[in-house]
C-alpha positions in Angstrom: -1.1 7.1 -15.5 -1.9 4.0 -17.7 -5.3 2.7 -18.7 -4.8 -0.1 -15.8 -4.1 2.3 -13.1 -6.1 4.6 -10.8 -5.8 7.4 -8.6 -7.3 8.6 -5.4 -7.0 11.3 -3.2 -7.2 11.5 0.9 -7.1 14.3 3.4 -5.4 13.5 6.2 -5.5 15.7 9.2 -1.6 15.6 10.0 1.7 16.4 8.8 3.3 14.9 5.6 6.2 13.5 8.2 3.7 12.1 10.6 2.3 10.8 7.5 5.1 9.1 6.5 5.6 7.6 9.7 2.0 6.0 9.3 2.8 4.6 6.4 6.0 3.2 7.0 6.4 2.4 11.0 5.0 -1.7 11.7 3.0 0.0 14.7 0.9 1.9 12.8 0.3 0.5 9.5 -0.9 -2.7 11.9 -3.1 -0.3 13.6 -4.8 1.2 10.5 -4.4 -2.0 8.0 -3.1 -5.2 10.1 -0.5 -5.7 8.0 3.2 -4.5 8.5 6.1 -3.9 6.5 9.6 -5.2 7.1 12.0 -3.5 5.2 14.7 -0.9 5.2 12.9 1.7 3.3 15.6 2.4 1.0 14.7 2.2 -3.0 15.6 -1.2 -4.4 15.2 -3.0 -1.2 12.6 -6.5 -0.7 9.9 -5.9 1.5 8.6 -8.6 4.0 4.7 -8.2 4.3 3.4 -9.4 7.8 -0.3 -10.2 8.2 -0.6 -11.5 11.9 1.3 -14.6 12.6 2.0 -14.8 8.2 5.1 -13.7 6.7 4.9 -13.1 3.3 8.7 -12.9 1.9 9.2 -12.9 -2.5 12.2 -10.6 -3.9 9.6 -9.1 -6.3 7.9 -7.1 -3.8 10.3 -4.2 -4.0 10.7 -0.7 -2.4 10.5 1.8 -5.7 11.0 5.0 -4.3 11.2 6.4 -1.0 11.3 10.1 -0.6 10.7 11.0 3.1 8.1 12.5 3.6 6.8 13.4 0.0 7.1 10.0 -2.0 6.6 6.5 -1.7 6.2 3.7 -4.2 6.6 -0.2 -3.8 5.4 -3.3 -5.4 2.1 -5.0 -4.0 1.5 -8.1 -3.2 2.8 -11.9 -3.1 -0.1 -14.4 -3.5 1.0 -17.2 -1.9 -0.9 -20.9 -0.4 -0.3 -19.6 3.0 -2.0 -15.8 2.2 -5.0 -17.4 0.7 -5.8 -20.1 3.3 -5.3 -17.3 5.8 -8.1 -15.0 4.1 -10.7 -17.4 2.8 -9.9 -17.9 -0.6 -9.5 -21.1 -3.0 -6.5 -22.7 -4.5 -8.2 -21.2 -8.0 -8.9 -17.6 -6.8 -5.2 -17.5 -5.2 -4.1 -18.4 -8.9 -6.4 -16.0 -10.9 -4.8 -13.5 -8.0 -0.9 -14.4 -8.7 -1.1 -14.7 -12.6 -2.4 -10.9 -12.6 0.7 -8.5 -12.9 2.0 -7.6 -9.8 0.5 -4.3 -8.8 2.3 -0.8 -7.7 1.4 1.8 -5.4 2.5 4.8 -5.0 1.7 7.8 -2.3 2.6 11.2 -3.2 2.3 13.6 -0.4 1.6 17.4 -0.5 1.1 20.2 2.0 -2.4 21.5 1.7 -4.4 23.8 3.7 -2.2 24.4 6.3 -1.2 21.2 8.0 -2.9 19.0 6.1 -1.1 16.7 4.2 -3.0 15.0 1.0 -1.7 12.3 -0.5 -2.4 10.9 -4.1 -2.5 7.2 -3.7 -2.0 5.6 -7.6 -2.2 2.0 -7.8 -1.8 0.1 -11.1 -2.5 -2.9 -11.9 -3.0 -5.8 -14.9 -6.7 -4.9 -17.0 -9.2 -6.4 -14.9 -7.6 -6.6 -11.8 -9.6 -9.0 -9.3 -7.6 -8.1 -6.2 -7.4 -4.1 -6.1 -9.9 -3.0 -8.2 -12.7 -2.8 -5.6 -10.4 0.5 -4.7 -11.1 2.0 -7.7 -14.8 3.1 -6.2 -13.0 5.2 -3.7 -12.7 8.5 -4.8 -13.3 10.8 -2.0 -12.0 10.1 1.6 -11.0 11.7 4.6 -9.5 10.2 7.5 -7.4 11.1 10.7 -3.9 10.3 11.7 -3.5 11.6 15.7 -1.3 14.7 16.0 0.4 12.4 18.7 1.2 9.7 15.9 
């Protein structure tokens, strides 16, 4: 992990496939995080990023690995006009925000105490980072994805 990066873990009360499927099915990552993912999952493929009624479509934002259901890395995010005037920010933060390096994030998912998967979320990103830093004060969390998901 590089000076730029960091690395958080969750507990999740569910199964590494279920998840998976929370992290990769447009359902549920629009119920937990508004935002879905168009793409074929496969390494090397584009993802589309959909926040509401935006589409935000760039070649860079690539699948890096995908390892159902212990792996999954991809390229994050596309600062573009249309993303900032949707979420309140200025022609000059949108620009601070694109001429960062794009960041990565990766989840690696492990069996732990029984059925409860734990993921290690690592993003990295350019020194400074204005966009995902505020992750960085994480640390600790716990949440639930439904047996039922």
């Amino acid at each position: 992990m590089s000076d730029d990066s960091f690395q958080y873990k969750i507990y999740i009360d569910t199964t590494p496939r279920r998840l998976w499927r929370a992290l990769t099915d447009p359902t549920k990552t629009k119920k937990w995080w508004n935002v879905s993912f168009v793409t074929d999952w496969k390494a090397g493929s584009v993802m589309d990023v959909k926040m509401g009624h935006l589409t935000i479509r760039d070649p860079q934002q690539i699948i890096l690995e995908s390892n159902s259901p212990s792996r999954l890395a991809y390229t994050w995010h596309t600062f573009s006009p249309e993303w900032a005037s949707a979420n309140g920010y200025s022609e000059d933060e949108r620009l601070k925000f694109a001429n960062e390096s794009r960041s990565k994030v990766a989840f690696d998912i492990e069996k732990a105490n029984g059925w409860c998967a734990s993921p290690w979320c690592t993003m990295d990103s350019s020194p400074g980072a204005l966009c995902t830093r505020p992750f960085a004060k994480g640390g600790h969390h716990c949440s639930r994805v439904s047996r039922r998901s």
